[in-house]
FIMI-742076 format. One line per 4 residues: number of its first residue (from 1); their letters; for each residue x, y, z of C-alpha. Coordinates in nm, 2 decimals, decimal comma, always signed. Example, Ala and Ser with C-alpha at 12.3 -4.5 7.8 and 13.67 -1.06 7.14 Angstrom:
<recs>
1> as> +1,23:-0,45:+0,78  +1,37:-0,11:+0,71
</recs>
This chain:
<recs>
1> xxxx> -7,96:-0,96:-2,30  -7,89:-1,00:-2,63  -8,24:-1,08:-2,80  -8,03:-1,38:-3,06
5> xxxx> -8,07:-1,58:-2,71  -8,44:-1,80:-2,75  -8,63:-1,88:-2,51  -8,61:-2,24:-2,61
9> xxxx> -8,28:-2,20:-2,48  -8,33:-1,98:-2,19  -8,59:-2,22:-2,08  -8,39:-2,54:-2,08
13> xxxx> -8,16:-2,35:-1,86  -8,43:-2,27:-1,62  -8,53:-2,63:-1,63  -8,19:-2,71:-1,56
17> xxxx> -8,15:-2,51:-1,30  -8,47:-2,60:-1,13  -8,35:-2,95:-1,13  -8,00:-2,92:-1,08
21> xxxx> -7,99:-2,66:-0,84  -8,30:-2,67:-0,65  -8,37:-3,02:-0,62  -8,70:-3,00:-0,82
25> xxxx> -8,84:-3,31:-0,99  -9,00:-3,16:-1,32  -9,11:-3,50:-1,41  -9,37:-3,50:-1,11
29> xxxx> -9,46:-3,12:-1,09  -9,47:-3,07:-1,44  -9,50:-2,72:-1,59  -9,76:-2,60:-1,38
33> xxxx> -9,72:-2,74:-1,04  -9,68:-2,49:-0,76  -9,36:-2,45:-0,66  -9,40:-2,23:-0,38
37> xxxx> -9,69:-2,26:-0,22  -9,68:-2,61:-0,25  -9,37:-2,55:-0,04  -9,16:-2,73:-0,26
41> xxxx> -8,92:-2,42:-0,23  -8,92:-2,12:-0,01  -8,85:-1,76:-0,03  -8,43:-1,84:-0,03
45> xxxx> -8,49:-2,03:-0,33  -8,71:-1,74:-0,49  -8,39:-1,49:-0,46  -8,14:-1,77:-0,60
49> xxxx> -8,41:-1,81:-0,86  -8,40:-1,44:-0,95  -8,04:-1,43:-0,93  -8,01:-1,72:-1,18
53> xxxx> -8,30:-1,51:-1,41  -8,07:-1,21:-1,42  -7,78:-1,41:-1,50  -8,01:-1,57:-1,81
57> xxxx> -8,16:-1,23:-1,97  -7,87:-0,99:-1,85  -8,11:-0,75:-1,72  -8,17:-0,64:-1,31
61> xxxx> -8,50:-0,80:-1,21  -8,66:-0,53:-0,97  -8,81:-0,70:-0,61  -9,13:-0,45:-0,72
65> xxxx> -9,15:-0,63:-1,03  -9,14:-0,97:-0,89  -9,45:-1,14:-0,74  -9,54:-1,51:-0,58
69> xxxx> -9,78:-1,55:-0,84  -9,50:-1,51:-1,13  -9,28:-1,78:-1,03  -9,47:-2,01:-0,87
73> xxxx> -9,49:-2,26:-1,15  -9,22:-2,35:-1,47  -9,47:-2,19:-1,69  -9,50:-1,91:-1,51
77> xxxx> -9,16:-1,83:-1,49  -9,13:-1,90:-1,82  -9,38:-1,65:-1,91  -9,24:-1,38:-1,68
81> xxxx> -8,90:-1,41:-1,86  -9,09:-1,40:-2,22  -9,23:-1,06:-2,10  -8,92:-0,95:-2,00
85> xx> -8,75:-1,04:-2,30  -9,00:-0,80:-2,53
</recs>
């Protein structure tokens, strides 16, 4: 990914897409809600998830470099992407 993209941006997409997409009402889980184990998605939605991050940074997320933990909140996945992005 070319680093000019912000995260400001890349994270309104991810927003986007969480509501768009996945059906998830940010206004109610806000940026730390569980996502997952709340079962508010499930592990289909984790692979479109990761799909839609690889599309976003340019870059091949690894399955060994993805955990439950890391995506299971907007600010989590928000952070995972920031420390992708270094």
């Amino acid at each position: 990914m070319n680093k000019s993209m912000d995260v400001t941006t890349i994270e309104k997409n991810i927003k986007q897409f969480l509501s768009e997409e996945m059906g998830v009402d940010l206004a109610e889980v806000g940026s730390d809600g569980t996502l997952f184990t709340s079962g508010l998605l499930d592990s289909m939605d984790v692979i479109r998830l990761i799909e839609f991050l690889e599309t976003q940074i340019k870059n091949r997320i690894s399955p060994l470099d993805v955990s439950l933990e890391q995506f299971d909140s907007l600010s989590r996945i928000i952070a995972f992407v920031q420390h992708r992005l270094r």
